[in-house]
C-alpha positions as CSV (number, residue, x, y, z in Angstrom):
1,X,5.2,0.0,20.4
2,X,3.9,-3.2,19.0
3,X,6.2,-6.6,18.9
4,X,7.4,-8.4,16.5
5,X,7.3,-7.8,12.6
6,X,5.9,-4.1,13.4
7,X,8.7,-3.3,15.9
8,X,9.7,0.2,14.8
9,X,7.1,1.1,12.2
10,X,4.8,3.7,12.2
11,X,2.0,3.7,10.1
12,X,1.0,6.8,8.0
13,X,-1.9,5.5,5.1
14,X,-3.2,2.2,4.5
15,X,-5.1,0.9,1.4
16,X,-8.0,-0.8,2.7
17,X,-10.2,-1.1,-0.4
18,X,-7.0,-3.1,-2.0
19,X,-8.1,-5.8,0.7
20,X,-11.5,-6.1,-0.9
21,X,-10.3,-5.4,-4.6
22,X,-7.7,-8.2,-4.7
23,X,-6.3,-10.9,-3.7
24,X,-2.6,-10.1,-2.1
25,X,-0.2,-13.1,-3.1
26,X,3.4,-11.9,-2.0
27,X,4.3,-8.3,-0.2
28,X,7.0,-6.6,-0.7
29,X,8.7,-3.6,1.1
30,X,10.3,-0.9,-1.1
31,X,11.9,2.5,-0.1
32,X,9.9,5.9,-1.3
33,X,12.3,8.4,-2.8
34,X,10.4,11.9,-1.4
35,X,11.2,15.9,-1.2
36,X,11.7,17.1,2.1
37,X,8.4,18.7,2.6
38,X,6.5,15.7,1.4
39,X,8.4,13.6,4.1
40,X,7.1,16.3,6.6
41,X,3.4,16.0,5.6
42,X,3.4,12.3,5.7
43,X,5.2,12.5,9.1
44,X,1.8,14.2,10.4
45,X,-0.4,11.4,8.5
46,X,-1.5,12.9,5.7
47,X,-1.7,10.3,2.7
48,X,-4.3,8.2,0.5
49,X,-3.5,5.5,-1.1
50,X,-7.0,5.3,-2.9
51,X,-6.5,4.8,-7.1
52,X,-2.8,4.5,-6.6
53,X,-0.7,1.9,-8.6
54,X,2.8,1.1,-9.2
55,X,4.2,0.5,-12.8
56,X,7.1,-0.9,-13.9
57,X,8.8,1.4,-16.4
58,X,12.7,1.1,-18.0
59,X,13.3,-0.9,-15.4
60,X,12.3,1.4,-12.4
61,X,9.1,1.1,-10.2
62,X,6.7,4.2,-9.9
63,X,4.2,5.0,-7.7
64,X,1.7,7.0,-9.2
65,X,-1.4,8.5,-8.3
66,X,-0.6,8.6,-4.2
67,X,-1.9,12.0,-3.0
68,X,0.1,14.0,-0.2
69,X,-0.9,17.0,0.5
70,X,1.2,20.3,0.5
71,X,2.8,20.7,3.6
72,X,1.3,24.0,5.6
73,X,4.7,25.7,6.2
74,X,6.5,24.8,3.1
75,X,6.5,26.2,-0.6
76,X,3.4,25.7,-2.1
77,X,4.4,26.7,-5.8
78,X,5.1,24.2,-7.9
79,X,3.7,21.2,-6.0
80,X,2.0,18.3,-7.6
81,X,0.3,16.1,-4.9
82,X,0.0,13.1,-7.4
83,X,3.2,13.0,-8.8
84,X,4.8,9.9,-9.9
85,X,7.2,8.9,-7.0
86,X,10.1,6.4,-7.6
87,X,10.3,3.2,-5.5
88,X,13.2,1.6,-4.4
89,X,14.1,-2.0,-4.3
90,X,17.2,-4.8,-5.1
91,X,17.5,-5.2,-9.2
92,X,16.6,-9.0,-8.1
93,X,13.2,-8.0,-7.2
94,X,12.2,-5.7,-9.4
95,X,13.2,-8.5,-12.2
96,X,11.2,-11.1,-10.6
97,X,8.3,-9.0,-9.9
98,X,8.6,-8.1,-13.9
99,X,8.0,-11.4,-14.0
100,X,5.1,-11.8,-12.3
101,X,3.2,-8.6,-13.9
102,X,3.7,-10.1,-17.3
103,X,1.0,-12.9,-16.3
104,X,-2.1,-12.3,-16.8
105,X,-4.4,-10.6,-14.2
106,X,-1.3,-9.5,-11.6
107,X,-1.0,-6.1,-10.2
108,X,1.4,-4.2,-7.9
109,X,-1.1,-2.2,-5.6
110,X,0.2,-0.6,-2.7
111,X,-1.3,-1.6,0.6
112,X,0.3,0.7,3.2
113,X,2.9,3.5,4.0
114,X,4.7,3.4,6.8
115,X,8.2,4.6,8.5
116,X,10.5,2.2,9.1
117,X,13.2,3.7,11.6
118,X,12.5,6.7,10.4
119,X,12.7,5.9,6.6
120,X,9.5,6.1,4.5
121,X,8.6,2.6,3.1
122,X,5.7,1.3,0.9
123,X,4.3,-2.3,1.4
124,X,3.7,-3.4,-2.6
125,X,1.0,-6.1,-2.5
126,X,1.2,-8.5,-5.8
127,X,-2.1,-9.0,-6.5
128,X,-4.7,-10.6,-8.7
129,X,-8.2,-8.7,-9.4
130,X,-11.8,-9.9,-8.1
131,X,-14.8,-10.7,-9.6
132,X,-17.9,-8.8,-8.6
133,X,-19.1,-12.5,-7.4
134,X,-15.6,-13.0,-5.2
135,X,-15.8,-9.9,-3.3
136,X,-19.7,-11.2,-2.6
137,X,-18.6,-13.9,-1.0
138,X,-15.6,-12.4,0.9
139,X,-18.1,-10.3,2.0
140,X,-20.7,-13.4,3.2
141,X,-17.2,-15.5,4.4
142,X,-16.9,-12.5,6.8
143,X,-20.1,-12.0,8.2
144,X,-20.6,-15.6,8.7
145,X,-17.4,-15.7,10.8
146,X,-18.4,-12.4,12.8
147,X,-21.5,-14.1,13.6
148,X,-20.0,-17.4,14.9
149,X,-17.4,-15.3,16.8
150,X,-20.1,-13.1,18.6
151,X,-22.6,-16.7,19.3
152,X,-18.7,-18.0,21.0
153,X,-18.7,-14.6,23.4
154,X,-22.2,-15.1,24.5
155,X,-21.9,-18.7,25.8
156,X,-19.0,-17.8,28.0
């Protein structure tokens, strides 16, 4: 088990295109309100995060566009795998982070899901949007530093 802030988490999907798409400014950690077969398939990993979003709506956060698949041994009928899923988090937040979606260019994108002591959480990122140019030089940035890291290993 790894040490530290990861200490009892388990992660089930992670967003890695939301890495490359934005820049993360603050993360927060908010509850996932799920059916009991949902819980089950993201207990054997099966998630994507790809195109989801969370919206806040009436004063609620949603997540929406997260896919889990059925479950194999539950009900079938009547299951949306892109449902909107309600997120929960302290009235404080969810005011602040209001807030902060009002400027211009910030997003709530969600980065990972995880379990938490055996709770399913979501890790929001609050992110701004990149330019085709940004994401460029990200790319370059990293490349270069691959490089210098891989001239460092040699001379040892």
């Amino acid at each position: 088990m790894a040490k530290g802030s990861d200490a009892g988490q388990r992660a089930v999907a992670t967003n890695r295109r939301a890495r490359f798409d934005y820049d993360i400014l603050e993360r927060h950690e908010a509850g996932l309100v799920l059916t009991g077969s949902e819980v089950k398939s993201l207990r054997q990993g099966k998630a994507s995060l790809s195109e989801s979003f969370a919206r806040i709506q009436d004063g609620e956060v949603w997540l929406e566009n997260m896919h889990i698949p059925p479950y194999a041994q539950g009900q079938k009928a009547g299951y949306d795998p892109r449902r909107r899923r309600k997120l929960l988090l302290h009235r404080a937040e969810i005011d602040r982070l209001l807030g902060k979606t009002a400027e211009r260019g910030l997003t709530l994108i969600p980065v990972r899901v995880y379990f938490s002591h055996g709770l399913a959480k979501v890790e929001l990122g609050l992110g701004r949007g990149r330019r085709a140019y940004e994401k460029r030089q990200a790319v370059l940035e990293r490349e270069h530093r691959r490089e210098m890291e891989r001239a460092t290993s040699r001379r040892r």
